[in-house]
C-alpha positions as CSV (number, residue, x, y, z in Angstrom):
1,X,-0.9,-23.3,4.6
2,X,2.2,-21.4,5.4
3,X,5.1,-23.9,5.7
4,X,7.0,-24.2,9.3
5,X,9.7,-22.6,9.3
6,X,13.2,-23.9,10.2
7,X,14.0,-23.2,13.9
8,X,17.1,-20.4,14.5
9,X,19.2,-23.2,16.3
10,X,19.4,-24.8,12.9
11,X,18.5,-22.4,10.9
12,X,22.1,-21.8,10.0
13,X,22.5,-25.3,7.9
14,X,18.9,-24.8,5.4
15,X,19.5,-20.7,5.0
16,X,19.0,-19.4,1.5
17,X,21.2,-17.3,0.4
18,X,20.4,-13.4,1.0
19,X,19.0,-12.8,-2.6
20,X,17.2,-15.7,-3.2
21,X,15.8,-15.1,0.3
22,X,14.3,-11.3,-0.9
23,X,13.5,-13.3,-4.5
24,X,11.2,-15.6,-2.8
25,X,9.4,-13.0,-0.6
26,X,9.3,-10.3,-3.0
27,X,7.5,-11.4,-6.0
28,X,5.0,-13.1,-5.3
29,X,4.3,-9.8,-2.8
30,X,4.5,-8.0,-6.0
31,X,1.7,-9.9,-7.7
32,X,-0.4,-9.4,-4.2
33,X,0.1,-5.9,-4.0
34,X,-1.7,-5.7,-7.5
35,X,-4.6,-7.4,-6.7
36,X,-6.5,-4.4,-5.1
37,X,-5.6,-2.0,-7.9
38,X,-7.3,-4.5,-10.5
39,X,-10.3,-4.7,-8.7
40,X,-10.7,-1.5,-9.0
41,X,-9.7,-1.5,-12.8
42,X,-11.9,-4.0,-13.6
43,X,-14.9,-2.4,-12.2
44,X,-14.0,0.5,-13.9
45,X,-13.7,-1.2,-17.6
46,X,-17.1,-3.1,-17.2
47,X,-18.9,-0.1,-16.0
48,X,-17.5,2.1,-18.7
49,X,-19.7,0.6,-20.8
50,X,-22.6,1.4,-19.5
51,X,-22.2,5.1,-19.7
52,X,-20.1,8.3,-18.4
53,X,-22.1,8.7,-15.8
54,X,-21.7,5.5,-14.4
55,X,-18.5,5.6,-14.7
56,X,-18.0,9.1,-13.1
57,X,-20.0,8.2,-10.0
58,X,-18.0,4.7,-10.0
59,X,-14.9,6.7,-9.8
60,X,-15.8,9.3,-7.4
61,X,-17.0,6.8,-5.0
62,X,-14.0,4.6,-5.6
63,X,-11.9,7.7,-4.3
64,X,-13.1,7.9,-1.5
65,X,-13.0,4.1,-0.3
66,X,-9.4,3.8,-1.7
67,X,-8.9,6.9,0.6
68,X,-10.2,5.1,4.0
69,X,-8.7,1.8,3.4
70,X,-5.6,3.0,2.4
71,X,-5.2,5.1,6.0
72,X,-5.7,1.1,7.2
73,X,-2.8,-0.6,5.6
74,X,-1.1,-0.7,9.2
75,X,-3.6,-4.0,10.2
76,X,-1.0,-4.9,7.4
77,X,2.5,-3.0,8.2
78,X,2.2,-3.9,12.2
79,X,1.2,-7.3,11.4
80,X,3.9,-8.6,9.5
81,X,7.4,-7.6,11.8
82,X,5.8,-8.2,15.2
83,X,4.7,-11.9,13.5
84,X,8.4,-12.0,12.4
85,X,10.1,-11.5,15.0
86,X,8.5,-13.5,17.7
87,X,8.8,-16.0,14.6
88,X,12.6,-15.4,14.7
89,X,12.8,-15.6,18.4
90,X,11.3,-19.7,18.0
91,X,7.8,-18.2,19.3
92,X,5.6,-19.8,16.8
93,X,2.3,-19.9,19.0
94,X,3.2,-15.9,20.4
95,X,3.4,-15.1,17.1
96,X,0.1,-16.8,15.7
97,X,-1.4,-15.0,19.1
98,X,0.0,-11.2,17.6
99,X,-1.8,-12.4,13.8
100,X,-5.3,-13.5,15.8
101,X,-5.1,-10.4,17.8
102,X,-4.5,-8.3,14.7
103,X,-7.6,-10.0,12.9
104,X,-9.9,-9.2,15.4
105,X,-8.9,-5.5,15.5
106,X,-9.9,-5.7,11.4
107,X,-12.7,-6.7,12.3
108,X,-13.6,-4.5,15.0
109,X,-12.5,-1.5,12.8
110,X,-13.9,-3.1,9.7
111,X,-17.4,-2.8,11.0
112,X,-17.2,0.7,12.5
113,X,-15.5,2.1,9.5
114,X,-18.9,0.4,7.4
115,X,-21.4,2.1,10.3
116,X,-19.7,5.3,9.8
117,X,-19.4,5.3,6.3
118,X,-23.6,3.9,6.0
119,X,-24.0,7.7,7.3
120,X,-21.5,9.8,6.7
121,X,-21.2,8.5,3.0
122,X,-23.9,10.6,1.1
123,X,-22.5,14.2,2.9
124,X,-18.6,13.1,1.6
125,X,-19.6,12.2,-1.6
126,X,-22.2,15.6,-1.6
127,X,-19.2,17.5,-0.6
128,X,-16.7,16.5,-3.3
129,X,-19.3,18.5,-5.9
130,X,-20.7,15.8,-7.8
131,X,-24.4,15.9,-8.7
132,X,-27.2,14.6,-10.5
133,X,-26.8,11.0,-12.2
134,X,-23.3,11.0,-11.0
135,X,-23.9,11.5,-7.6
136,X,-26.2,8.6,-7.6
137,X,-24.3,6.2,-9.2
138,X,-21.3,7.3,-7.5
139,X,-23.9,6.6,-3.8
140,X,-25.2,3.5,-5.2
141,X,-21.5,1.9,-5.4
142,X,-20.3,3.5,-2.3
143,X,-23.2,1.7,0.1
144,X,-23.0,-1.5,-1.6
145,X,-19.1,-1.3,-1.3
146,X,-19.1,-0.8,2.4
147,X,-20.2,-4.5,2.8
148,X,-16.7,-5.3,1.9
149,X,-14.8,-3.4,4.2
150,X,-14.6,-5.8,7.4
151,X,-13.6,-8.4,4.5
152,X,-10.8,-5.6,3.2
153,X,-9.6,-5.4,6.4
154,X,-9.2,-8.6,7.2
155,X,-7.5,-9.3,4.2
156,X,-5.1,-6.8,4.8
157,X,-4.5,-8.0,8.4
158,X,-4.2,-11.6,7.0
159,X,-1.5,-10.8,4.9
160,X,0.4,-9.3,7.3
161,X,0.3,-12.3,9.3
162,X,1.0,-14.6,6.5
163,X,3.9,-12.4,5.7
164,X,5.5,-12.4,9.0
165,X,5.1,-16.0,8.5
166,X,7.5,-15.4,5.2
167,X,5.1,-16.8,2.7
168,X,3.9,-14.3,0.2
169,X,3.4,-17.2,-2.7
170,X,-0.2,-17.7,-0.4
171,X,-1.3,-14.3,-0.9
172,X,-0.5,-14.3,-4.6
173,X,-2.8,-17.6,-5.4
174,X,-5.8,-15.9,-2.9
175,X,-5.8,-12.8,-4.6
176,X,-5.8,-14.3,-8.1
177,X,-8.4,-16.5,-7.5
178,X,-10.2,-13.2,-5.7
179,X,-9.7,-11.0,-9.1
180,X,-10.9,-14.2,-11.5
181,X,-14.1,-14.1,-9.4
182,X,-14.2,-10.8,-9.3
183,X,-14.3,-9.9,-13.1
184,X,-16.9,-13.3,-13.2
185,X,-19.6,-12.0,-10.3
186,X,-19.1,-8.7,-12.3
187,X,-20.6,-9.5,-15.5
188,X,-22.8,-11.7,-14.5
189,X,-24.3,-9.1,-12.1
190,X,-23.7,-6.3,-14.4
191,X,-25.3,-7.9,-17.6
192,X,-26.6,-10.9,-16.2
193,X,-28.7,-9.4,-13.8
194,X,-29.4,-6.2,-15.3
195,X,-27.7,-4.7,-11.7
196,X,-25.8,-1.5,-13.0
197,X,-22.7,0.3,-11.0
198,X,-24.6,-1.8,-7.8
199,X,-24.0,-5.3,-9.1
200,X,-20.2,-4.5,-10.0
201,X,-19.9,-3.6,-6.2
202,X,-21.4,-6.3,-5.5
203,X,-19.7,-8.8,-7.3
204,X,-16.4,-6.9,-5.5
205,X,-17.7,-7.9,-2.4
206,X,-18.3,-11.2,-3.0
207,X,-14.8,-11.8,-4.2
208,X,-13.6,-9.9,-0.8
209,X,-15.6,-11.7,1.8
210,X,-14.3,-14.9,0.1
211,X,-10.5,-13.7,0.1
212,X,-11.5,-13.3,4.1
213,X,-12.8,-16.8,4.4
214,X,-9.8,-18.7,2.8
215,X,-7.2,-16.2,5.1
216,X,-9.2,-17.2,8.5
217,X,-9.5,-20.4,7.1
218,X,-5.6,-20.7,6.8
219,X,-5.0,-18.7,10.4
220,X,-7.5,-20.2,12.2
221,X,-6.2,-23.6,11.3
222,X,-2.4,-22.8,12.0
223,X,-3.5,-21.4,15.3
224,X,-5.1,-24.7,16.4
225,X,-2.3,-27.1,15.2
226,X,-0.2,-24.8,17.6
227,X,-2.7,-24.4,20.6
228,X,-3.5,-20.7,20.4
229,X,-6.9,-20.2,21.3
230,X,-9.2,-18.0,18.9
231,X,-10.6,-15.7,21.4
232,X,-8.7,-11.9,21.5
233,X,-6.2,-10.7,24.5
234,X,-7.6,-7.6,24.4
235,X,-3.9,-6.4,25.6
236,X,-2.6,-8.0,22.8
237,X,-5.3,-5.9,20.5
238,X,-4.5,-2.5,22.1
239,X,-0.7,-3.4,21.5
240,X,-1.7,-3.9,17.6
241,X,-3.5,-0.9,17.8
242,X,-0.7,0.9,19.5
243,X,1.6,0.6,16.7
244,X,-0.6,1.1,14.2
245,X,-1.7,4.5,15.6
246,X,1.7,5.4,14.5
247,X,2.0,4.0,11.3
248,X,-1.1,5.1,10.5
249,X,-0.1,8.9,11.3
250,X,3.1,8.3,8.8
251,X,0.2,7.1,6.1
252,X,-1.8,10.2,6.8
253,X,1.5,12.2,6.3
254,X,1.7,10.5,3.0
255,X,-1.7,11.0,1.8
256,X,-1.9,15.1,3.0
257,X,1.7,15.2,0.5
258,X,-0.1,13.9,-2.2
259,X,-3.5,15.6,-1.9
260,X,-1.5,18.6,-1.3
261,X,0.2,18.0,-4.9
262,X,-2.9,17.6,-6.8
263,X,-4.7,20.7,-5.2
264,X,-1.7,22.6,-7.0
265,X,-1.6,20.8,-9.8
266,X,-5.6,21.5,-10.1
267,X,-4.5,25.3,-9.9
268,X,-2.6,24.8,-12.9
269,X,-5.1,24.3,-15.2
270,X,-7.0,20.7,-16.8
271,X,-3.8,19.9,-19.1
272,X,-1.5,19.8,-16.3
273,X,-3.6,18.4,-14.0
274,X,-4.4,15.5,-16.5
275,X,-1.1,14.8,-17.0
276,X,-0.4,15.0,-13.5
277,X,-2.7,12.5,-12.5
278,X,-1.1,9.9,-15.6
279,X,2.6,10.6,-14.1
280,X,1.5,9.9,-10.4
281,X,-0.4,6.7,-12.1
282,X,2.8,5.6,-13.4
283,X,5.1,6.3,-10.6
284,X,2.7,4.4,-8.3
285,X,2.7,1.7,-10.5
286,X,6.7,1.2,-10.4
287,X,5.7,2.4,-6.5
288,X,4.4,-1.9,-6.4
289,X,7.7,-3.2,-7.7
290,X,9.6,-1.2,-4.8
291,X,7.2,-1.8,-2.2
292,X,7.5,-5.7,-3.0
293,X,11.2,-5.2,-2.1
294,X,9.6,-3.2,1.3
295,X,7.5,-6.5,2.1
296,X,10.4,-8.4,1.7
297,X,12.3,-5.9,4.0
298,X,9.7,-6.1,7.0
299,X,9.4,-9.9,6.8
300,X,12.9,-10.4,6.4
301,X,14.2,-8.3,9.0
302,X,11.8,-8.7,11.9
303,X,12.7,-12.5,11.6
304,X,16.4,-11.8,11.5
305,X,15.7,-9.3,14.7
306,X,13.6,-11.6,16.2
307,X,16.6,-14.3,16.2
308,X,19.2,-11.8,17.2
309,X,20.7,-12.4,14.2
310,X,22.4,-9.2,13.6
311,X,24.4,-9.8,10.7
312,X,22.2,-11.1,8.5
313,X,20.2,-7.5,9.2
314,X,22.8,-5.9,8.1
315,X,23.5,-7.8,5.1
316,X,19.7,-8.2,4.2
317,X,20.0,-4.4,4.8
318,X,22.9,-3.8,2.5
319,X,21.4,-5.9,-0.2
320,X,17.9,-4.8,-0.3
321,X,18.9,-0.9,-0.7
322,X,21.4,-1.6,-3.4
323,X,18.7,-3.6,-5.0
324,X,16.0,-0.2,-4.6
325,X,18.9,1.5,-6.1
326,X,19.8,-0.7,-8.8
327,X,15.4,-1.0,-9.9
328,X,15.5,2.8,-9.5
329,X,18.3,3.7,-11.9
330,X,16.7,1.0,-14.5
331,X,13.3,2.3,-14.3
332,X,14.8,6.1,-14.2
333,X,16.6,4.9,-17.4
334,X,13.6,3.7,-18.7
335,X,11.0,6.5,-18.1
336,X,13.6,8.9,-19.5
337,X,13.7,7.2,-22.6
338,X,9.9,6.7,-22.9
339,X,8.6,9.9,-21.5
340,X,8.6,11.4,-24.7
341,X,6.3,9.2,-26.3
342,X,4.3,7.3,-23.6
343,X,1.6,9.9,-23.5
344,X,-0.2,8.6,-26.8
345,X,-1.1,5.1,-24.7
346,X,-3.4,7.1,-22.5
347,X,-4.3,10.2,-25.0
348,X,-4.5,11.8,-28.2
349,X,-3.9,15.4,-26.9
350,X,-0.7,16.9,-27.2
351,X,-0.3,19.4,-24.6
352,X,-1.3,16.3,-22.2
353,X,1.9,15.0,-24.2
354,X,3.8,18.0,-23.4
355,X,3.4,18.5,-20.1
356,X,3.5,14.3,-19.0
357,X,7.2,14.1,-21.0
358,X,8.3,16.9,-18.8
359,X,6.7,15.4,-15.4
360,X,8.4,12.1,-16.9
361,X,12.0,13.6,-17.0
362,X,11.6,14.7,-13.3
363,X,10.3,11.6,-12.1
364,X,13.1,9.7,-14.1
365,X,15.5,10.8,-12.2
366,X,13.9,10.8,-8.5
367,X,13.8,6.9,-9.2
368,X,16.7,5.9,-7.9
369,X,16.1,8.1,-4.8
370,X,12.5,6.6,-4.6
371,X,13.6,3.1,-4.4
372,X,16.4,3.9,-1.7
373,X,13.3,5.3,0.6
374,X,10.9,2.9,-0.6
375,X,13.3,0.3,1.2
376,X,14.5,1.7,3.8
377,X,10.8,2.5,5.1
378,X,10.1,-1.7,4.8
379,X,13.4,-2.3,6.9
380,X,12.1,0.2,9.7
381,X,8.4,-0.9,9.5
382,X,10.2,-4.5,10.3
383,X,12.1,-3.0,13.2
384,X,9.0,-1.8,14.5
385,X,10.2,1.4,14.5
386,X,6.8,3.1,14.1
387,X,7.3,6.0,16.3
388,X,10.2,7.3,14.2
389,X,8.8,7.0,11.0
390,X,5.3,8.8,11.8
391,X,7.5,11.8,13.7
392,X,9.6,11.7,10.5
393,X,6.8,11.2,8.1
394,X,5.1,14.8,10.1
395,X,8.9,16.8,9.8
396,X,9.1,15.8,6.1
397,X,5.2,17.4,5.3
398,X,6.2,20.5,7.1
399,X,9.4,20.6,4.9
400,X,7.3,20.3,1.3
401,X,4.7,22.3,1.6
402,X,7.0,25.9,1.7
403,X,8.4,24.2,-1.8
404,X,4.4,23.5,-3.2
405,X,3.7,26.9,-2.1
406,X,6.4,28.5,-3.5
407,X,5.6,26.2,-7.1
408,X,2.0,27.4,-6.6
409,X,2.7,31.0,-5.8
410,X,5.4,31.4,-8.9
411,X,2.4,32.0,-11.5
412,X,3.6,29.2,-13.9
413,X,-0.1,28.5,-14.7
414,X,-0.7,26.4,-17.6
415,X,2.6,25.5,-18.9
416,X,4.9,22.3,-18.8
417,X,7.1,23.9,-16.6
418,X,4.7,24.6,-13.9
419,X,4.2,20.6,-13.6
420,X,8.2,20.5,-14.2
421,X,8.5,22.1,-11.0
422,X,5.6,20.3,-9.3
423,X,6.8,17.4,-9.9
424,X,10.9,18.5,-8.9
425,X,9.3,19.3,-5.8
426,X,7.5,16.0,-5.2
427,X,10.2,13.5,-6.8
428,X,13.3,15.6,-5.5
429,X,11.7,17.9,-2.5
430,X,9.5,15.8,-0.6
431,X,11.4,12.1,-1.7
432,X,14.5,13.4,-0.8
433,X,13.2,15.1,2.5
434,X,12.2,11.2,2.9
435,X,15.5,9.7,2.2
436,X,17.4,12.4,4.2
437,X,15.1,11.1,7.7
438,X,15.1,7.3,6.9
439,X,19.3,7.6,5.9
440,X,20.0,9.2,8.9
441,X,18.2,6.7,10.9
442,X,19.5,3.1,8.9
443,X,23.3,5.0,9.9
444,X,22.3,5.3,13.7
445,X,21.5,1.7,14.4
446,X,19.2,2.8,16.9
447,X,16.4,0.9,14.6
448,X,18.0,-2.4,15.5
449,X,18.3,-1.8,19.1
450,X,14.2,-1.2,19.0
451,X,13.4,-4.2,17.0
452,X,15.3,-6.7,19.0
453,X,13.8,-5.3,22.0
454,X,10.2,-5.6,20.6
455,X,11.5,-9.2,19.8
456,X,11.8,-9.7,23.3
457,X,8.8,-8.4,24.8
């Protein structure tokens, strides 16, 4: 159960200190944020061994629902600040109200995204080329798989209220305990059961509907302790979805960036676009530690708004970016050390080697500005400042894709430095496109003046 939480009026006597404040929020989040990604990973290591073709279709299918859940992480990013802040504000029962509400828009979008997927689910999968074997294995994991997505969603909506609640060590233990099940229903389905590529998305399933039972579990039980009835305010739910139609935009910005890079970096040729897809695996990794620091930021600063606390947004402010900073320059460091020899832990091919070390050095130094954005973007989200970041996430797209054409019209082809560029224009282009926006808009103070307001209402 998320612990109550000291009211503002004494809040000023029990306050952590800023740091250990992010510390507390931020890694467990971390460990969270990892939990998905593993699912994924361990599906992919048990069904490797049943054959290529499993694995293919597993992949391929695995695309796709990564795709459509990822466009519905705002059940999580609109969750957590609005929770916060009428948390901040001494609104404990509003803000279990905003987390219920949330919920039952998961749910609702949960099961229409599973409908719509139940049909539309062969034709994507037919239209991304694969065929044969592949194609079926890749259909039989996708149908099974779309069982889980009300349970995905609700997780993700869960979280979000659990986070504007400023416990993240909750989330850690349920997804744990979800990926140790997980790996167990596997096998046993998998081998056990003699299930193939079906019985490892199964097994996920299982481990996802029961992730949703212990989060409605915790909510539901919080909500009656404080009076808030389960049934939706529909206003409530078209507020939730009000936000998140904007954040949801800024995702989409996001994801047409990055499909936008691969498409050139397929034009390149299959050693570039192989080591493409290993430097974007890595940089999405380090991507977790920085978005633990983002959690932190929209927790941390929708209470603080909430409260009309002020200084303390500054200062959580201050501290969080020179901390995005600091883990970029030490990961930059780190990469730029590595890059010239990390290539063997995922292949035996030198020109993979080649052309990853040069991606590396690029990336390497777009750290630092990666973590500044990363940041920033958490301390917006926990203003509530939707609006701005989806416009800004919309000028930032029309700003990179002059600098991908130009890297896919120079005829660089083949060759490290055609990823050298790709990658300058991702990690330096588009990132710093992203930290121009977001910088100009932390300076304003405008941010603040939307989040208390949002606090109020």
């Amino acid at each position: 159960m998320p612990k109550p939480v000291t009211p503002p009026e004494t809040a000023g006597t029990t306050r952590r200190s800023t740091a250990q404040a992010i510390r507390a929020l931020a890694i467990p989040a971390f460990g969270a944020l990892i939990a998905e990604p593993l699912f994924l990973l361990a599906d992919s290591a048990i069904v490797g061994h049943l054959g290529v073709p499993q694995l293919a279709g597993v992949g391929l299918a695995a695309t796709v629902l990564q795709t459509v859940v990822g466009l519905m992480v705002f059940l999580a990013y609109s969750t957590t600040p609005a929770v916060a802040r009428l948390l901040g504000a001494g609104r404990q029962a509003d803000a279990l109200a905003v987390g219920r509400d949330g919920l039952w828009l998961a749910a609702i979008l949960g099961l229409a995204v599973a409908v719509a997927g139940a049909f539309a689910g062969g034709p994507v999968l037919n239209s991304m080329g694969a065929r044969g074997e592949v194609l079926s294995y890749a259909h039989d994991y996708f149908m099974v798989s779309l069982a889980g997505i009300p349970a995905m969603l609700l997780v993700m909506a869960a979280m979000g209220v659990l986070r504007g609640l400023q416990d993240t060590k909750t989330p850690l233990v349920v997804a744990t305990a979800g990926f140790a099940v997980n790996i167990a229903m596997n096998f046993l389905l998998v081998y056990g059961l003699d299930l193939s590529v079906g019985g490892a998305a199964l097994g996920t399933v299982i481990a996802q509907w029961g992730m949703a039972a212990v989060y409605l579990a915790i909510v539901v039980r919080a909500a009656r302790r404080h009076g808030v009835g389960l049934r939706p305010d529909w206003a409530g739910v078209r507020t939730v979805s009000r936000v998140g139609s904007w954040l949801m935009l800024r995702t989409l910005s996001l994801r047409a960036a990055i499909l936008a890079t691969i498409l050139v970096a397929t034009a390149q040729g299959p050693t570039n676009l192989a080591a493409h897809q290993l430097a974007m695996t890595i940089f999405t990794f380090l991507a977790f530690a920085l978005d633990a620091l983002a959690i932190a930021a929209q927790a941390l600063i929708g209470k603080e708004l909430g409260a009309g606390n002020i200084p303390e947004v500054r200062a959580l402010t201050r501290t969080m970016t020179k901390w995005g900073l600091g883990f970029g320059v030490l990961t930059g460091l780190g990469l730029a050390a590595a890059s010239g020899g990390v290539g063997w832990i995922f292949t035996g091919d030198p020109g993979v080697h080649a052309a990853l070390a040069a991606a590396l050095l690029v990336v390497a130094v777009g750290q630092p500005v990666a973590g500044y954005v990363f940041v920033l973007d958490g301390v917006l989200i926990g203003a509530g400042d939707a609006r701005y970041l989806a416009l800004a996430g919309l000028a930032n797209l029309v700003l990179y894709l002059p600098l991908l054409l130009w890297v896919g019209r120079a005829s660089l082809g083949d060759t490290h430095a055609g990823l050298f560029w790709l990658w300058a224009a991702f990690s330096v282009g588009y990132m710093g496109a992203r930290a121009l926006t977001l910088g100009l808009r932390a300076r304003t103070g405008r941010w603040m003046q939307v989040g208390a307001t949002a606090g109020r209402g």
